[in-house]
PDB file of N, CA, C and O in Angstrom:
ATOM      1  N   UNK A   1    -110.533-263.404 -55.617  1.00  0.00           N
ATOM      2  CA  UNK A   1    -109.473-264.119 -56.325  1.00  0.00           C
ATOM      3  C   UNK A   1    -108.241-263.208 -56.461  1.00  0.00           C
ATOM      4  O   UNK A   1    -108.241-262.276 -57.264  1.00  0.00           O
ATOM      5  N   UNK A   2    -107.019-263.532 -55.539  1.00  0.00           N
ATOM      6  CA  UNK A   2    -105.909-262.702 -55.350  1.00  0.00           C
ATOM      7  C   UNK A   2    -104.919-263.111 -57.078  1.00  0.00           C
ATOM      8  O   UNK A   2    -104.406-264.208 -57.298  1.00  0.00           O
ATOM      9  N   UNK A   3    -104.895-262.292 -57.749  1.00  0.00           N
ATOM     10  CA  UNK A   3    -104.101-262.674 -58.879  1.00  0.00           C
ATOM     11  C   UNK A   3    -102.765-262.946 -58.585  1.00  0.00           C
ATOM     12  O   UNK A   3    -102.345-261.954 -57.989  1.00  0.00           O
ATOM     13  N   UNK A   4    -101.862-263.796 -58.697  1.00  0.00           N
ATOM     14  CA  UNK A   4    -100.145-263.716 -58.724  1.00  0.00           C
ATOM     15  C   UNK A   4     -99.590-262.410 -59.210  1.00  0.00           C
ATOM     16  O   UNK A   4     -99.811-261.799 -60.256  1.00  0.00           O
ATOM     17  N   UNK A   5     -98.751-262.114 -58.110  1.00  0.00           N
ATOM     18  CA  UNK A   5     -98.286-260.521 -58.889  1.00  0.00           C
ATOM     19  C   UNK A   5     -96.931-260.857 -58.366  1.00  0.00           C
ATOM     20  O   UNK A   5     -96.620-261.315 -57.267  1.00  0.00           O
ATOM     21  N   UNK A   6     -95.764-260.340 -59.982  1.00  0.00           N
ATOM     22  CA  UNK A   6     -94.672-260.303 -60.010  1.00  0.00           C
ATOM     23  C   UNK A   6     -93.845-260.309 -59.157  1.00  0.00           C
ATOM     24  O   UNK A   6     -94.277-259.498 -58.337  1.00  0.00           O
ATOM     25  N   UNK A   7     -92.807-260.740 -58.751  1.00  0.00           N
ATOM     26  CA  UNK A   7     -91.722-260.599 -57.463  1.00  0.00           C
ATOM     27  C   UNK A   7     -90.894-259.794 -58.136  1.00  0.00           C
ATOM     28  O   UNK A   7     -90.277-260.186 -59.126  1.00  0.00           O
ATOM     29  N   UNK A   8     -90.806-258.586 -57.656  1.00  0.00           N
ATOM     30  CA  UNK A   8     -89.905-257.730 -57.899  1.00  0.00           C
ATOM     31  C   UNK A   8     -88.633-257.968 -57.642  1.00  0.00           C
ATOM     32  O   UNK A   8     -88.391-258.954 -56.947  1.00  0.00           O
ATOM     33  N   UNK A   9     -87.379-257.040 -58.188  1.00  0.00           N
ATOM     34  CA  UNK A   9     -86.266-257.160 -57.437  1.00  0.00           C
ATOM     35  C   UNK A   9     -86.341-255.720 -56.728  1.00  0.00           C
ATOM     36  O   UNK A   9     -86.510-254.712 -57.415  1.00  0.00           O
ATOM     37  N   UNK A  10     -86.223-255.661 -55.467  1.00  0.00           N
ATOM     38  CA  UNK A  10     -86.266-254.237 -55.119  1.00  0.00           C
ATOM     39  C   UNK A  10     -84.707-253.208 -54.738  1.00  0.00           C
ATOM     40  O   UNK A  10     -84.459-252.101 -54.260  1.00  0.00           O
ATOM     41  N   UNK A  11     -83.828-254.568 -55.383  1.00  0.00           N
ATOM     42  CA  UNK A  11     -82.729-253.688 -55.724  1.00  0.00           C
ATOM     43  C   UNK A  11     -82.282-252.825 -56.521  1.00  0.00           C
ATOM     44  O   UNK A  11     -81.250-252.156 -56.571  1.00  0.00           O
ATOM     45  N   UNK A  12     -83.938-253.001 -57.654  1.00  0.00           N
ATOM     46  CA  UNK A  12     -83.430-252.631 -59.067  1.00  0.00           C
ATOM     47  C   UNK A  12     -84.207-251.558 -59.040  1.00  0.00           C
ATOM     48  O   UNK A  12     -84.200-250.934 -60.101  1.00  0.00           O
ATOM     49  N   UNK A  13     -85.112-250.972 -57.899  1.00  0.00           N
ATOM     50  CA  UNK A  13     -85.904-250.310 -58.122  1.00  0.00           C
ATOM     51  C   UNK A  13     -85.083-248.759 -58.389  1.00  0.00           C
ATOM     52  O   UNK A  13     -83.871-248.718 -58.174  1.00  0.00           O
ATOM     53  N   UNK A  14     -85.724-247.662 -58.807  1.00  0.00           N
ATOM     54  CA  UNK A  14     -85.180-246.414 -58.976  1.00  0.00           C
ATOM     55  C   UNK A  14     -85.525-245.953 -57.349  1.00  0.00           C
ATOM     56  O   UNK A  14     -86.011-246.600 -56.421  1.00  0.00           O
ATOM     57  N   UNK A  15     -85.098-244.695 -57.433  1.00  0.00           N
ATOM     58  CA  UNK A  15     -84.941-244.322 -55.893  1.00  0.00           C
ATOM     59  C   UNK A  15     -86.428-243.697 -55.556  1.00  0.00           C
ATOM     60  O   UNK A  15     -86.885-243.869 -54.426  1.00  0.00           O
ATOM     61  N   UNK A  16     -87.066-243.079 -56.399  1.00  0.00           N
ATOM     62  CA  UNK A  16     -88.338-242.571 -55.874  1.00  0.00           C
ATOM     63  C   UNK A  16     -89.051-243.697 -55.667  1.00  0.00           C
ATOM     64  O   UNK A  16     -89.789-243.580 -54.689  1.00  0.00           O
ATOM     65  N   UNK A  17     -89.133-244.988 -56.333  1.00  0.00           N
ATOM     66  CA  UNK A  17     -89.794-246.004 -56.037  1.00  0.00           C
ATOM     67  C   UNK A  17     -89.409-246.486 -54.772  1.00  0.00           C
ATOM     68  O   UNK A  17     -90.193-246.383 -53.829  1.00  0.00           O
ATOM     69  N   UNK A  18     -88.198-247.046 -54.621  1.00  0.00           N
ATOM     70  CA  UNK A  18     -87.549-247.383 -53.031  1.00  0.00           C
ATOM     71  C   UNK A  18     -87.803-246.596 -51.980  1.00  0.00           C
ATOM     72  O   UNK A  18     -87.596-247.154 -50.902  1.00  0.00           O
ATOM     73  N   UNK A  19     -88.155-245.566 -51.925  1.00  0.00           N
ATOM     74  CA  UNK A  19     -88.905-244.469 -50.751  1.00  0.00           C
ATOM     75  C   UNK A  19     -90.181-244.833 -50.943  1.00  0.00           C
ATOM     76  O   UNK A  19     -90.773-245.228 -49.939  1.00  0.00           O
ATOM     77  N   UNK A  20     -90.920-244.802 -52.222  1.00  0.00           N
ATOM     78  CA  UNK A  20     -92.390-244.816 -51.946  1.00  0.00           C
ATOM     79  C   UNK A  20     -92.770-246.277 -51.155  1.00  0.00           C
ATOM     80  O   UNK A  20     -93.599-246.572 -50.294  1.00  0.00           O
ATOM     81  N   UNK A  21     -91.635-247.104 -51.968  1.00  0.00           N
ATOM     82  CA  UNK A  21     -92.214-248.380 -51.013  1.00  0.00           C
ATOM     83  C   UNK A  21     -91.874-248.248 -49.677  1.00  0.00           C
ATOM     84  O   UNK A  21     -92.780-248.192 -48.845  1.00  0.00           O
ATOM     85  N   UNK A  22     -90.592-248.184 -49.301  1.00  0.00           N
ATOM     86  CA  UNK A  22     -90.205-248.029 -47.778  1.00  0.00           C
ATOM     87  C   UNK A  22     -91.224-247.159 -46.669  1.00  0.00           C
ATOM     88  O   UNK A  22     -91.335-247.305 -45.451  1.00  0.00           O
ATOM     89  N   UNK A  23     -91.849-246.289 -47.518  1.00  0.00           N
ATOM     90  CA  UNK A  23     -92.961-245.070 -46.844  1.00  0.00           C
ATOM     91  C   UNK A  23     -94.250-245.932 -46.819  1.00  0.00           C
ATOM     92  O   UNK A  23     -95.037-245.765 -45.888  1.00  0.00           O
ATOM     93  N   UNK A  24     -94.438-246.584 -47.511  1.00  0.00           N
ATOM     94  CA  UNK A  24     -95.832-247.829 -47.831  1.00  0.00           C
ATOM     95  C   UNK A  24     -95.868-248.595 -46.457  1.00  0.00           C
ATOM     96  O   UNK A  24     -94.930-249.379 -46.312  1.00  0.00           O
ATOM     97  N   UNK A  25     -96.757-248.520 -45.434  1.00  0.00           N
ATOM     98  CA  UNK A  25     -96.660-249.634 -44.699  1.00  0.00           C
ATOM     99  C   UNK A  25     -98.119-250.399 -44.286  1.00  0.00           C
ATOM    100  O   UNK A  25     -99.173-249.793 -44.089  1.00  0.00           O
ATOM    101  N   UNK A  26     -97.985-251.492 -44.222  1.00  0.00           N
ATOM    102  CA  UNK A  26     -99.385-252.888 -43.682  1.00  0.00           C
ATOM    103  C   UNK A  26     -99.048-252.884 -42.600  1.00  0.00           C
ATOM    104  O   UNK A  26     -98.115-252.328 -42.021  1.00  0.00           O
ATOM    105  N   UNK A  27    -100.077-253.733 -42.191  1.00  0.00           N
ATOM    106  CA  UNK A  27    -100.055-253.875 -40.522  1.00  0.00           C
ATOM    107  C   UNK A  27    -100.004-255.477 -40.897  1.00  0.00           C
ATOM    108  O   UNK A  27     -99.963-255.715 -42.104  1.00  0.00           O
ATOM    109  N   UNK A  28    -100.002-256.681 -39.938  1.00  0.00           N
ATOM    110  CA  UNK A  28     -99.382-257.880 -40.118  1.00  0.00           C
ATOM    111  C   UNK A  28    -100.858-258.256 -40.786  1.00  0.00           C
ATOM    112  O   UNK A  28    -100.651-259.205 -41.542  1.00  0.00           O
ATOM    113  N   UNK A  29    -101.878-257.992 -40.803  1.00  0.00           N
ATOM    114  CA  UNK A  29    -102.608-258.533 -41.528  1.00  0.00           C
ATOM    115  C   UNK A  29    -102.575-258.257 -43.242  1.00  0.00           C
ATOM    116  O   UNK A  29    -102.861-258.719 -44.347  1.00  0.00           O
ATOM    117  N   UNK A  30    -102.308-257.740 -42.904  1.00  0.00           N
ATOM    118  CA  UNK A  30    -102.442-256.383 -44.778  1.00  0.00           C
ATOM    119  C   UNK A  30    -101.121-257.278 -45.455  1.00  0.00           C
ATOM    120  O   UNK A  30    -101.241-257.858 -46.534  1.00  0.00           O
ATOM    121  N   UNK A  31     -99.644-257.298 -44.521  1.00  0.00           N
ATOM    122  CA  UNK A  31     -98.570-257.637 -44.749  1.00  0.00           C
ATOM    123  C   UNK A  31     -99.138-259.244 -45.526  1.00  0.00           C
ATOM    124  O   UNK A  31     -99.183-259.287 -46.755  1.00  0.00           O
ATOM    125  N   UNK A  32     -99.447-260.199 -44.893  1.00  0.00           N
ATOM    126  CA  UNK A  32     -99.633-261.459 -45.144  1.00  0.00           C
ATOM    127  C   UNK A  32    -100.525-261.390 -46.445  1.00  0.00           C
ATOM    128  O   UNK A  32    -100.279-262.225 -47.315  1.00  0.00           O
ATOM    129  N   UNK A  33    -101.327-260.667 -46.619  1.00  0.00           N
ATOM    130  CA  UNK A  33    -102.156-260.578 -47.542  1.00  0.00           C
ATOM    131  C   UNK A  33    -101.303-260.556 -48.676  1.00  0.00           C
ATOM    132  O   UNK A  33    -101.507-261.182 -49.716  1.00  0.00           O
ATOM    133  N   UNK A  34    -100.097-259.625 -48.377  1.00  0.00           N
ATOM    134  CA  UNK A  34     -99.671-258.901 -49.730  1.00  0.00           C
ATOM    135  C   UNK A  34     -98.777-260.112 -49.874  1.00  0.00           C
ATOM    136  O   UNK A  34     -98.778-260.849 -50.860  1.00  0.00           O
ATOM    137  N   UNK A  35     -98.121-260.233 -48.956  1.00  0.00           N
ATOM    138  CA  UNK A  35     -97.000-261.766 -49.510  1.00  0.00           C
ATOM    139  C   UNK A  35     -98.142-262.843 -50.282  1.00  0.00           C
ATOM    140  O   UNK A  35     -97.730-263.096 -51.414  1.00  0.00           O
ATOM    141  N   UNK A  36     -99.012-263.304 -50.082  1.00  0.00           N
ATOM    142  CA  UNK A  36     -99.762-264.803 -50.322  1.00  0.00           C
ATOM    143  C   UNK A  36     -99.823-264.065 -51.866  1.00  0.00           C
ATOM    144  O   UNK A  36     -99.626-264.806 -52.829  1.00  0.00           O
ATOM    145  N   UNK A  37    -100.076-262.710 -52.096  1.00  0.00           N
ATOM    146  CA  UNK A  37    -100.468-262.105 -53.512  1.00  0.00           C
ATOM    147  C   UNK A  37     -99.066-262.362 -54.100  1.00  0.00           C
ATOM    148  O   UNK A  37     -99.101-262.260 -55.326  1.00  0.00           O
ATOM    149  N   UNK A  38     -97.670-262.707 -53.551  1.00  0.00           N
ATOM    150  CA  UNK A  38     -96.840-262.621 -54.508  1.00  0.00           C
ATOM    151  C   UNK A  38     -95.857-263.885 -54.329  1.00  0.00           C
ATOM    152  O   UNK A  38     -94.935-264.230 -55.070  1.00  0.00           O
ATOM    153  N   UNK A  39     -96.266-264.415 -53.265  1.00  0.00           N
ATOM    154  CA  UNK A  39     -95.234-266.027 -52.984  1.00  0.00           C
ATOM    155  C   UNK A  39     -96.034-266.863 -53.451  1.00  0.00           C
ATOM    156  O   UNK A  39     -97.203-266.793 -53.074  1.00  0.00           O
ATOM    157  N   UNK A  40     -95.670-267.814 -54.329  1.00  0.00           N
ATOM    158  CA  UNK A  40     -96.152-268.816 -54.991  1.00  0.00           C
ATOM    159  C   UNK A  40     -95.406-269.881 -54.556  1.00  0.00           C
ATOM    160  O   UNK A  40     -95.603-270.923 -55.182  1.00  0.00           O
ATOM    161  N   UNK A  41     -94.434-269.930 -53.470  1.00  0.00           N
ATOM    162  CA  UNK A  41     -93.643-270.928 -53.421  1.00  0.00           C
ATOM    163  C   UNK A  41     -93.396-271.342 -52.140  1.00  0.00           C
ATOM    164  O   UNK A  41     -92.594-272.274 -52.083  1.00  0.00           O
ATOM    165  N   UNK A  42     -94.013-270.781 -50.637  1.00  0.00           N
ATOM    166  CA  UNK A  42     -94.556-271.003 -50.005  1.00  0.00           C
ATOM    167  C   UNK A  42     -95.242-270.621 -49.291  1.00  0.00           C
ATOM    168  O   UNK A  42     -95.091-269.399 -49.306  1.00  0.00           O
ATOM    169  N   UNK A  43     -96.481-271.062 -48.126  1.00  0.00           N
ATOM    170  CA  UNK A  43     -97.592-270.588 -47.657  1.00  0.00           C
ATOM    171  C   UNK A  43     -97.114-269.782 -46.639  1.00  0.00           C
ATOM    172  O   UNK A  43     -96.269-270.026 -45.778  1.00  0.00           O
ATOM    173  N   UNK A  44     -98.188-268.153 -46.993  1.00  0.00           N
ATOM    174  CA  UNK A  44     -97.990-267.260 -45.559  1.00  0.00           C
ATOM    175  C   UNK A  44     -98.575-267.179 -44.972  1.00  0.00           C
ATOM    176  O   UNK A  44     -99.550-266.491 -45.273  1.00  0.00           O
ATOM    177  N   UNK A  45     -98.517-267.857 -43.484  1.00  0.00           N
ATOM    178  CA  UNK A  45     -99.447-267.514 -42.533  1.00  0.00           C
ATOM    179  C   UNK A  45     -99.249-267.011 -40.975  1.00  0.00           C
ATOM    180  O   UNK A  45     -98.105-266.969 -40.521  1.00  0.00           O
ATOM    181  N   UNK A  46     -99.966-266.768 -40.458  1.00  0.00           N
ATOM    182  CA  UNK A  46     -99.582-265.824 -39.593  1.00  0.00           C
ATOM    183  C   UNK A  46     -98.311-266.839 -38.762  1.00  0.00           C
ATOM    184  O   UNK A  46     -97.151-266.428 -38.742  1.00  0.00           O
ATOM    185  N   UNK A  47     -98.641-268.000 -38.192  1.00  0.00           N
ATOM    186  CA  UNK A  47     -97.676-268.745 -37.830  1.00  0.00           C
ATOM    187  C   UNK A  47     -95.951-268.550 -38.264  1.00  0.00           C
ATOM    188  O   UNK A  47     -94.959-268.506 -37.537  1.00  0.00           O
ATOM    189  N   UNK A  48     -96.115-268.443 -40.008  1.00  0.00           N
ATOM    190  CA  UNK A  48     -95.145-268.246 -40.357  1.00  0.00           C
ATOM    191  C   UNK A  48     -94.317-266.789 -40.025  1.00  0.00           C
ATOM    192  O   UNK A  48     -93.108-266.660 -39.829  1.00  0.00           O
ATOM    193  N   UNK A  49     -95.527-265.583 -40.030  1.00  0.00           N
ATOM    194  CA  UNK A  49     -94.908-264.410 -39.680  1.00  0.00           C
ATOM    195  C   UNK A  49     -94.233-264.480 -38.263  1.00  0.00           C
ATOM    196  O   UNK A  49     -93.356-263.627 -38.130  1.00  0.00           O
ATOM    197  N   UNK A  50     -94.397-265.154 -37.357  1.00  0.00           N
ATOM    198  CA  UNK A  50     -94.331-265.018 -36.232  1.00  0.00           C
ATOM    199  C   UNK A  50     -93.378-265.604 -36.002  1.00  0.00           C
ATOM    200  O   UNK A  50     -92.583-265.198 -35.155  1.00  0.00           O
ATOM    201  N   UNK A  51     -93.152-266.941 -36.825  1.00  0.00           N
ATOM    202  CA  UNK A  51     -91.933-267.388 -36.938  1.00  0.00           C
ATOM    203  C   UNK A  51     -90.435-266.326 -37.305  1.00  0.00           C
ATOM    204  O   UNK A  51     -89.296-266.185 -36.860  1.00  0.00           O
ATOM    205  N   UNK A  52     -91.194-265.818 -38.256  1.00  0.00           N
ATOM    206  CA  UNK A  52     -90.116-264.680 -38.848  1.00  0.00           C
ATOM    207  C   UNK A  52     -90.018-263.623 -38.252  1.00  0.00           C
ATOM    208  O   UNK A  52     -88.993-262.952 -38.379  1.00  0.00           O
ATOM    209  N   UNK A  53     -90.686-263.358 -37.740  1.00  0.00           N
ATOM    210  CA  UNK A  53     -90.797-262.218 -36.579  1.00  0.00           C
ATOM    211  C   UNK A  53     -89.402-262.938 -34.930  1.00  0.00           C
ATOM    212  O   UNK A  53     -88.588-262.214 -34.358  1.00  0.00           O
ATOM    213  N   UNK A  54     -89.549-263.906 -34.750  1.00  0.00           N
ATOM    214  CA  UNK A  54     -88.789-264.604 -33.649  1.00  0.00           C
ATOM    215  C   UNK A  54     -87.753-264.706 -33.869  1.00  0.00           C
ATOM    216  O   UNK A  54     -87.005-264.441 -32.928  1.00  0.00           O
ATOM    217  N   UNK A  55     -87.061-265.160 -35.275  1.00  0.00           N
ATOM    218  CA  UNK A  55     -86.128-265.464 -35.912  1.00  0.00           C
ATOM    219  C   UNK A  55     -85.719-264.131 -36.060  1.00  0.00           C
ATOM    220  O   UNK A  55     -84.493-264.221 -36.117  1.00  0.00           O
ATOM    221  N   UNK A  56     -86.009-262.997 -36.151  1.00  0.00           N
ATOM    222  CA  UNK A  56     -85.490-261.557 -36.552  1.00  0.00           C
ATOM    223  C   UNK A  56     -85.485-261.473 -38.491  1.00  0.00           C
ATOM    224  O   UNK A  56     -85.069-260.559 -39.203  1.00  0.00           O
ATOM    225  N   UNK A  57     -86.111-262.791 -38.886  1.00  0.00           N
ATOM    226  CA  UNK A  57     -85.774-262.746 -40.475  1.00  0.00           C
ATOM    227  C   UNK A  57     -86.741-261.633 -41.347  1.00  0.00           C
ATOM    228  O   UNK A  57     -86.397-260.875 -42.254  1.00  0.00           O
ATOM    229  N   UNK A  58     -87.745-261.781 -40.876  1.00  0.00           N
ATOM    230  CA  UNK A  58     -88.933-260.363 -41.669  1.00  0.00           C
ATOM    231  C   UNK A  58     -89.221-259.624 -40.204  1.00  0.00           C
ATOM    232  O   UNK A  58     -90.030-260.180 -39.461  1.00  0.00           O
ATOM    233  N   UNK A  59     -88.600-258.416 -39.773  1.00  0.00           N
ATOM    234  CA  UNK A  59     -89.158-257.656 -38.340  1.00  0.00           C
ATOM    235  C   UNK A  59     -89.753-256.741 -38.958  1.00  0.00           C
ATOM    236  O   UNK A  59     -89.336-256.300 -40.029  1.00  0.00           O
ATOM    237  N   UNK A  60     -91.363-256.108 -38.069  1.00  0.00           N
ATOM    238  CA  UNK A  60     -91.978-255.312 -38.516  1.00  0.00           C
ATOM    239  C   UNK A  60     -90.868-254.046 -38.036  1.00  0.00           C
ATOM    240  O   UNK A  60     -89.976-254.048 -37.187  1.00  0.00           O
ATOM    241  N   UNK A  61     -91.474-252.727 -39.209  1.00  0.00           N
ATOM    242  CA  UNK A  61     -90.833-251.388 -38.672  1.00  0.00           C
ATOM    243  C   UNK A  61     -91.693-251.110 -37.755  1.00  0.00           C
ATOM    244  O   UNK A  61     -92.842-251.550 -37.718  1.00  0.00           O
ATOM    245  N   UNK A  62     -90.894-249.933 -36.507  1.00  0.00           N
ATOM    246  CA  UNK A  62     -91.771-249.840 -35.364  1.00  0.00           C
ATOM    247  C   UNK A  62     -92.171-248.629 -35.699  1.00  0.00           C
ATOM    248  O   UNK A  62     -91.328-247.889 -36.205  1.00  0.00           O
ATOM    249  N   UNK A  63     -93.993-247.970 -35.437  1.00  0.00           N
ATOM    250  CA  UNK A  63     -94.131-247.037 -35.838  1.00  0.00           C
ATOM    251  C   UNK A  63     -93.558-245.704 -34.709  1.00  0.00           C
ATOM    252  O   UNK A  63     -92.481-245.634 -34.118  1.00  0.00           O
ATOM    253  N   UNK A  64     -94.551-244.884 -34.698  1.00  0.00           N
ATOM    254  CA  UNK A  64     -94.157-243.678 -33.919  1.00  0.00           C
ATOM    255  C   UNK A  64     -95.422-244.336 -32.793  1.00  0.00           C
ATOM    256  O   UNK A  64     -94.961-244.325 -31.651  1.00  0.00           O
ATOM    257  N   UNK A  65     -96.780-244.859 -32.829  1.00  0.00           N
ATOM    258  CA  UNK A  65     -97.358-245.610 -32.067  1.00  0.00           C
ATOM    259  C   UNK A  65     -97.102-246.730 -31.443  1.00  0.00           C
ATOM    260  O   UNK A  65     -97.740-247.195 -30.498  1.00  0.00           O
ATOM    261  N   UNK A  66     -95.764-247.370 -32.186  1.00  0.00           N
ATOM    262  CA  UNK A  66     -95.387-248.615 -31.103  1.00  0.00           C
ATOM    263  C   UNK A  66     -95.699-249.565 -31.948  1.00  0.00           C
ATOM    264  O   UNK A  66     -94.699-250.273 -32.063  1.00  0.00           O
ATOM    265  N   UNK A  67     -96.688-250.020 -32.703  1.00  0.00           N
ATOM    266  CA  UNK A  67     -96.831-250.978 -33.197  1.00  0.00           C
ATOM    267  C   UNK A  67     -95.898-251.210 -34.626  1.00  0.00           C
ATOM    268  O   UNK A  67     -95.088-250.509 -35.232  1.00  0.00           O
ATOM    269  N   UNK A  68     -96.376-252.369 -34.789  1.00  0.00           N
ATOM    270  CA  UNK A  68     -94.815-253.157 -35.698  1.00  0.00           C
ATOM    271  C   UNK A  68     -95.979-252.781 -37.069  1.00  0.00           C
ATOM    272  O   UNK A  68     -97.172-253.071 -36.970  1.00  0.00           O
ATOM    273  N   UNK A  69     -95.381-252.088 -38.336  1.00  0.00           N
ATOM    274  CA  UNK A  69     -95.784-252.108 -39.358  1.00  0.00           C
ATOM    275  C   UNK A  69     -94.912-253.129 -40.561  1.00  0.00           C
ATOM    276  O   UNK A  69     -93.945-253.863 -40.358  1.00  0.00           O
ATOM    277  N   UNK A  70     -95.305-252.986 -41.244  1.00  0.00           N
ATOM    278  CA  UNK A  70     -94.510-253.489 -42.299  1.00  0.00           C
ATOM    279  C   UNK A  70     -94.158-253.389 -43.655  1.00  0.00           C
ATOM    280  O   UNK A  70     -94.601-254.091 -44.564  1.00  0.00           O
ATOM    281  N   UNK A  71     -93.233-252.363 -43.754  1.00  0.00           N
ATOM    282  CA  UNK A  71     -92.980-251.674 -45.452  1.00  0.00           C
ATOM    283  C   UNK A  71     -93.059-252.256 -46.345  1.00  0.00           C
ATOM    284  O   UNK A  71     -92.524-253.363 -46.416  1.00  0.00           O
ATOM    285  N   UNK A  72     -93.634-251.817 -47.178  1.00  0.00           N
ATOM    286  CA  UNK A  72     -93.695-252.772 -48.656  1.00  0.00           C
ATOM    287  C   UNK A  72     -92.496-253.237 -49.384  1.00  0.00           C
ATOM    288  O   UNK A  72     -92.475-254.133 -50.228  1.00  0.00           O
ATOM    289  N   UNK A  73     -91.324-252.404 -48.892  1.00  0.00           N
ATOM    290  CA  UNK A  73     -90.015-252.323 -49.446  1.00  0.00           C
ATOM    291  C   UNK A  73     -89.229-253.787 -48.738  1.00  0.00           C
ATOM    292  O   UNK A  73     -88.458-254.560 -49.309  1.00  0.00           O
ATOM    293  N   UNK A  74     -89.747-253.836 -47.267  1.00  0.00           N
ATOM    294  CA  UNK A  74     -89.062-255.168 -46.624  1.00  0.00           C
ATOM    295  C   UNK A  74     -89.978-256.032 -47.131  1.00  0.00           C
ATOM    296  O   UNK A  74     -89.415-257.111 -47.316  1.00  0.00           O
ATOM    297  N   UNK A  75     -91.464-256.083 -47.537  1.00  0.00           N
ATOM    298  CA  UNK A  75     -91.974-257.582 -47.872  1.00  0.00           C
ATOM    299  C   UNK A  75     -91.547-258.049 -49.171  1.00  0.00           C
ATOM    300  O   UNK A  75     -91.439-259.270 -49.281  1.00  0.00           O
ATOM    301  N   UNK A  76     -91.229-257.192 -50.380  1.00  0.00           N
ATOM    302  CA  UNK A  76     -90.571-257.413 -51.659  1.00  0.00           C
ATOM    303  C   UNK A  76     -89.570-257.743 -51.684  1.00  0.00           C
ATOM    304  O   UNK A  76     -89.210-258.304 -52.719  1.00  0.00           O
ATOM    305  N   UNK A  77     -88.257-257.526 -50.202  1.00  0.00           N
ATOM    306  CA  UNK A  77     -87.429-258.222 -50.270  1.00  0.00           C
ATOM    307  C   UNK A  77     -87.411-259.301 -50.129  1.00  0.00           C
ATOM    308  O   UNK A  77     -86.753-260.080 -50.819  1.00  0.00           O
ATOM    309  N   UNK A  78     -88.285-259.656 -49.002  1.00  0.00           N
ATOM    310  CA  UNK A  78     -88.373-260.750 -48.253  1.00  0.00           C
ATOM    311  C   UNK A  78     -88.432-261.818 -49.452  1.00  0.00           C
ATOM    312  O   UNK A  78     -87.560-262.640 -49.732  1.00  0.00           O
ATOM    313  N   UNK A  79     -89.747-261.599 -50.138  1.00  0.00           N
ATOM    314  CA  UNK A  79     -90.437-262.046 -51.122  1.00  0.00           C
ATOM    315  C   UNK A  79     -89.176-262.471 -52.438  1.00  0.00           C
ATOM    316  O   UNK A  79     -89.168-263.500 -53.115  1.00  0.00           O
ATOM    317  N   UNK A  80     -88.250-261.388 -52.495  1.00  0.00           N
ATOM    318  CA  UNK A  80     -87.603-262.123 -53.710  1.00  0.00           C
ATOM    319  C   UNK A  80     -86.370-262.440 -52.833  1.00  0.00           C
ATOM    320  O   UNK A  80     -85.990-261.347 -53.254  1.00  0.00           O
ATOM    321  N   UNK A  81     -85.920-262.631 -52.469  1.00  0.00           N
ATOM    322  CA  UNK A  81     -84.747-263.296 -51.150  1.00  0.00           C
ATOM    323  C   UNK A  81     -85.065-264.525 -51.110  1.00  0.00           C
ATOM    324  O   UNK A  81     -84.282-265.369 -51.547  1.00  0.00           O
ATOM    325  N   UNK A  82     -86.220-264.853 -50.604  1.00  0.00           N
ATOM    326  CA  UNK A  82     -86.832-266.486 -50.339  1.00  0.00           C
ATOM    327  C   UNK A  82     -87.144-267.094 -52.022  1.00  0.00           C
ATOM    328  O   UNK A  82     -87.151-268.323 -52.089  1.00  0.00           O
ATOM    329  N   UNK A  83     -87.354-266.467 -53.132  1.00  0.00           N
ATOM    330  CA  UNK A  83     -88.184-267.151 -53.967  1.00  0.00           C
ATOM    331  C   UNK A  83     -87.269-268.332 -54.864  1.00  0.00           C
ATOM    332  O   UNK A  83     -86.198-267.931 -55.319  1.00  0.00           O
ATOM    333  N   UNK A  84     -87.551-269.363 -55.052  1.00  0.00           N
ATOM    334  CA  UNK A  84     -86.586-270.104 -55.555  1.00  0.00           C
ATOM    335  C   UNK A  84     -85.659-270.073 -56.859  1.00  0.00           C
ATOM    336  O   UNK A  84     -86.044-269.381 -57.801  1.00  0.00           O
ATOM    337  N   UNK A  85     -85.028-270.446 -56.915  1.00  0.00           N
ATOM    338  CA  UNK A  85     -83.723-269.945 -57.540  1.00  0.00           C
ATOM    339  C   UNK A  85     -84.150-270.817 -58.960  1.00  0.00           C
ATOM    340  O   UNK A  85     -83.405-270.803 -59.941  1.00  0.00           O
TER     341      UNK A  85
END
């Protein structure tokens, strides 16, 4: 049972926090996980990432391995950017 957890603003964050998140990264599974834990307002699924991934609207960071990660710092934006007004 994933509890609802707060949508941050991650503009407001202090700066050691904004690094720790930006340094924080999921892989697209972990990523989706963590959004469904904090969007209440619509469904994340991989479809949708991929959507957002095509669109350029949520792009994973690329690691030093190539693969697309995804900072905790871009899903909190994402997350309060989209959440309804």
């Amino acid at each position: 049972n994933m509890e609802k957890q707060e949508i941050i603003n991650p503009y407001e964050l202090s700066k050691d926090e904004n690094w720790k998140k930006q340094k924080t990264f999921y892989s697209k599974s972990k990523a989706i996980k963590y959004l469904q834990a904090k969007a209440t307002h619509f469904e994340v699924t991989k479809k949708l990432f991929k959507q957002l991934d095509q669109t350029g609207r949520l792009l994973p960071d690329k690691s030093k391995f190539g693969f697309g990660r995804y900072s905790e710092y871009r899903l909190d934006l994402y997350a309060y950017e989209t959440q309804p007004r």
